[in-house]
N, C-alpha and C positions, 0 to 999 in steps of 0.2 A: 332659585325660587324659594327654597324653605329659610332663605335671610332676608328676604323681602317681605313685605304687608301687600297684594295685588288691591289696587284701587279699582272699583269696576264704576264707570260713571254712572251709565245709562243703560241697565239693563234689559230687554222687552219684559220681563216678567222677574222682580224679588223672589215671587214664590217657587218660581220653578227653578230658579239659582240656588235657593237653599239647598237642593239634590247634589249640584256641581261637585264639592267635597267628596262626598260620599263614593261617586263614579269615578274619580280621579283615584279616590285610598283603592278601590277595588281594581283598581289598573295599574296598580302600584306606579303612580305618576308622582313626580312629587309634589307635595303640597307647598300651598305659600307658610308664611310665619301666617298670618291674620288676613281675611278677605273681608272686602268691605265695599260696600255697596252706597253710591248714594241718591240714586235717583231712578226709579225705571219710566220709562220713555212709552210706555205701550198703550198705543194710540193719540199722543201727544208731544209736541215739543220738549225740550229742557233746554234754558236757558241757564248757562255757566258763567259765572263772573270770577275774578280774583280779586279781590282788595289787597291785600299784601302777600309777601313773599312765602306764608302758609298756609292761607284759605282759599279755598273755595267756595261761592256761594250758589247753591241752585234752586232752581225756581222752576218747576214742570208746569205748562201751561193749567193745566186742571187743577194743580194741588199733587202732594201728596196723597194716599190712600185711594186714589181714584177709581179704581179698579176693583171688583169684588174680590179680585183672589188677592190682591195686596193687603183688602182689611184683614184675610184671615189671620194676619200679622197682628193687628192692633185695633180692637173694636172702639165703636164710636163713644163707647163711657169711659172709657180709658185713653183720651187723646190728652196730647203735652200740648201746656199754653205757650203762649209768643212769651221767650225769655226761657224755658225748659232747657236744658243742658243733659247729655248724654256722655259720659266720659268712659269711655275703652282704650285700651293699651294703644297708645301714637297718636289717640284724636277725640277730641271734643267736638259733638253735634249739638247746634242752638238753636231752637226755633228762633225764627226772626218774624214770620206774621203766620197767621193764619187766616184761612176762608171765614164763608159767612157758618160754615157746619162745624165750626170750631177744631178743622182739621189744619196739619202743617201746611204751610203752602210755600215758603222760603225759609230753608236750613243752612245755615253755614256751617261748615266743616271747615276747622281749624286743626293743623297735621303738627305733632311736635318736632317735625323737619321741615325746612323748605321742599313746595312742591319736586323741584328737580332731584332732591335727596336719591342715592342709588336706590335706599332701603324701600324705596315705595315703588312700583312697576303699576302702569297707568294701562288700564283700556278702557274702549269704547263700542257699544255693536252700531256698526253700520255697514250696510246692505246686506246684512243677513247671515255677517259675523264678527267677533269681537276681533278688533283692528288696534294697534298701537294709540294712547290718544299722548297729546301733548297739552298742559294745563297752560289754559292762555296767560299772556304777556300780565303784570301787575298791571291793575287798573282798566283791562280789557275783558271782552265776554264774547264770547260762542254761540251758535247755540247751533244743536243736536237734534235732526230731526224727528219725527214721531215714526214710530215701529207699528203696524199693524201685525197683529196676532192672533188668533186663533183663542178662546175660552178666557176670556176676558169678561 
C-alpha cells in the first residue's frame, strides 16, 4: 500500500474521507503513497467513462459540489472554469463542463500510468462498502449508483 497512489472513485461523502488518513496513521495501518478522490456519489449517480488507456472521465448526476458538506471544500467564488487543470503528483484533473451555478460537473482525471498500472489500487463504495473497482474497458463507461447518507 505505502507504493501505491489508492484511487477512491465514488465516495458517499469527500468530506468525511478527508478523516480516513488520520484514523488509519492512528492504527498504525499503513498508508497509501497519495489518496485520491474523484467523485462522491451521495445521493446521486456517477457515470465513469474511459477515453484512453489513462483517463478517466466522471460525471455525477448533480454536478460536482452538490452537497453542502462537499462545498466546505470549495466555495462558490472560488469555482475552476471548464478548461481549469489541477496537477498533483501522478494526475492531472480538467474541468471539462460545468453547470448553470458555474460549478464542475465533468472532470477528467488523466493518471501518468495506464489505468491498470500496479502503482494505483482502485476502489469503489457499493452496498455500504468500499469494494475492489476495475476501470472500464477504453471507450466504455459505468456507471455507479447513488449512496444515500445521512447529513448531507
Amino acid at each position: 500500500m505505502e507504493q501505491q497512489d489508492l484511487v477512491i472513485v465514488n465516495p458517499p461523502s469527500t468530506f468525511a474521507l478527508m478523516a480516513t488518513p488520520l484514523i488509519w496513521a492512528s492504527e498504525r495501518e499503513p498508508l497509501p503513497r497519495h489518496l485520491r478522490v474523484l467523485a462522491s456519489n451521495a445521493m446521486q449517480p456517477v457515470e465513469v467513462s474511459r477515453p484512453d488507456e489513462t483517463t478517466l472521465v466522471a460525471r455525477p448526476a448533480a454536478g460536482y459540489l452538490a452537497s453542502k458538506m462537499d462545498r466546505l471544500v470549495r466555495r462558490d467564488d472560488r469555482l475552476l472554469p471548464v478548461g481549469a487543470r489541477v496537477e498533483i503528483p501522478g494526475m492531472t484533473a480538467t474541468v471539462l463542463e460545468v453547470d448553470a451555478r458555474g460549478r464542475p460537473a465533468v472532470v477528467a482525471f488523466r493518471f501518468d500510468v495506464p489505468l491498470e498500472d500496479p502503482s494505483l489500487r482502485w476502489l469503489a463504495w457499493r452496498v455500504g462498502r468500499y469494494e475492489p473497482f476495475v476501470p472500464p474497458a477504453v471507450g466504455t463507461t459505468v456507471v455507479l449508483p447513488a449512496v444515500v447518507v445521512g447529513l448531507l
